[in-house]
N, C-alpha and C positions, 0 to 999 in steps of 0.2 A: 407065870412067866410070859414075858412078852413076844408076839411072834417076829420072829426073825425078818426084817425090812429086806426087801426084795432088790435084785442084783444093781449094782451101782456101775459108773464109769469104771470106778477102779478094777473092779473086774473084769470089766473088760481091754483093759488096759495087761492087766495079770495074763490072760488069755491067751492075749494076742502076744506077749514075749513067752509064755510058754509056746507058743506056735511056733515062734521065730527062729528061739533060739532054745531048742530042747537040751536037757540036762543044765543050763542058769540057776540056779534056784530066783524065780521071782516070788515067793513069798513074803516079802518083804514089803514088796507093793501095797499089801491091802493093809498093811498100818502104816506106814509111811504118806504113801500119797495121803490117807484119810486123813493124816495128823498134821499133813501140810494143807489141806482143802478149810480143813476145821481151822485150822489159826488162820486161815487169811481171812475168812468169815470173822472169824472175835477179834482179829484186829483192825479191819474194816470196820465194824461198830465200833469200836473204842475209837479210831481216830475220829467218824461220826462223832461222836456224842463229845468227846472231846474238845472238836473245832467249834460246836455249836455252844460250848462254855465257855470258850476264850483257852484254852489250855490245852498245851503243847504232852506231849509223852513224856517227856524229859522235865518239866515243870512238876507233871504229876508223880514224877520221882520223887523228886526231891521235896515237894511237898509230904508227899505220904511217907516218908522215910521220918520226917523231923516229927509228924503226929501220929508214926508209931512208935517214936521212941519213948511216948508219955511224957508228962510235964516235968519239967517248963517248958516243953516240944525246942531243944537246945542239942547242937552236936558239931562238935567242931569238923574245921572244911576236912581233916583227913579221915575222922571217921564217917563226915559224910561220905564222900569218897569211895571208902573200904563199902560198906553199906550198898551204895546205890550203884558198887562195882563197875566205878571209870577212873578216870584220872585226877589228880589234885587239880587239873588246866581244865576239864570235862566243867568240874563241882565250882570252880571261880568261873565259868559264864552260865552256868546254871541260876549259880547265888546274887550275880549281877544284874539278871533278867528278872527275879523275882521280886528284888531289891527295889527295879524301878519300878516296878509294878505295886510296892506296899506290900507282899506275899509274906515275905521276912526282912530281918534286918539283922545287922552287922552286931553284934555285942561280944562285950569283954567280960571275962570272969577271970578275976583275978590280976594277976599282971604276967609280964613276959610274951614270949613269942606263942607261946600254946594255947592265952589267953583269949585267942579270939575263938569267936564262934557263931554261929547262923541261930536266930532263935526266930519260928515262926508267928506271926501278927495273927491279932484276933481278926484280922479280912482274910488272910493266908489261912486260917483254920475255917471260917467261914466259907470258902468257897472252897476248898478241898472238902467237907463233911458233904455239901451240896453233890460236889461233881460223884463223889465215891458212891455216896447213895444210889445217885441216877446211875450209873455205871454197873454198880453192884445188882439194882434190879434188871436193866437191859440184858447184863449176862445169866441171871436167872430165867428171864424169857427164854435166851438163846437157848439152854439146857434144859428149859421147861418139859419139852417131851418125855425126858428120862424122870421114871420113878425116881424116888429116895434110892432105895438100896440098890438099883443103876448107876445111880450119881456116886455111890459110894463106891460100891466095886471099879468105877473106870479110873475113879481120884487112887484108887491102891492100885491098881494098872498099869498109871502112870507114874505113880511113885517109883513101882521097881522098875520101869523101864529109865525112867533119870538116872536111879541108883544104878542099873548095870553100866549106864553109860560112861558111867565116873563123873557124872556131872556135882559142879560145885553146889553148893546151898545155897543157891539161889534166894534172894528176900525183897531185891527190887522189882520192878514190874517190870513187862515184854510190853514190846511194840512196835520198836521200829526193825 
């Protein structure tokens, strides 16, 4: 087992409103602050590595939402929508921006008003597999310190802390 890393701000922070304000409960602090220090860290890299691709958060939604829906990497604007958890207005300047970019394009299956749909380009799959990889390893660095079965236990950690929150099932990406 690994030894236990030696007292942080947040402690000190805990401390100091235990001091203040005796009978508070600040327990709370020492995963909260850490779980807000942690995400501004992973999302500070991600927008790094992001801007240095050309790609936005919101691009990288919508991208990786159409290439994990598997082929034909196809999904119309509402279930993009539903998916990447914004508005139909959100997913039409999303689809706009990529559009002009080559990312995806506009196609019809079928006919009628339901018939439309986003189906991602072989450059749009191209440089989404690019960015996810570099992405994917930069955050493996991030986490690099923690053993395997750290990595594991803190991923079931944060599961049940989602789960108690009544948080949604979340499938798109964080960032902004």
């Amino acid at each position: 087992m690994a030894a236990e890393p030696s007292r942080d701000g947040a402690d000190a922070i805990q401390a100091a409103w235990r001091r203040e304000l005796p009978g508070v409960p600040v327990e709370s602090i020492g995963v909260v602050t850490r779980i807000w220090w942690a995400a501004k860290i992973f999302g500070d890299e991600r927008r790094r590595l992001l801007a240095g691709q050309g790609v936005d958060v919101a691009t990288l939604d919508l991208l990786s939402t159409l290439r994990r829906s598997g082929p034909p990497y196809r999904m119309s604007p509402g279930e993009l929508a539903e998916a990447c958890m914004v508005t139909r207005g959100a997913i039409t300047q999303r689809v706009e921006r990529a559009a002009g970019a080559g990312l995806v394009e506009r196609t019809t299956v079928g006919s009628g008003y339901h018939a439309r749909a986003v189906t991602l380009t072989g450059e749009g799959r191209a440089l989404l597999d690019r960015v996810v990889a570099d992405l994917l390893a930069a955050e493996d660095r991030l986490i690099g310190h923690l053993a395997p079965d750290r990595r594991e236990q803190l991923a079931c950690l944060l599961r049940e802390l989602l789960a108690g929150l009544d948080a949604p099932g979340w499938m798109g990406q964080v960032g902004d």
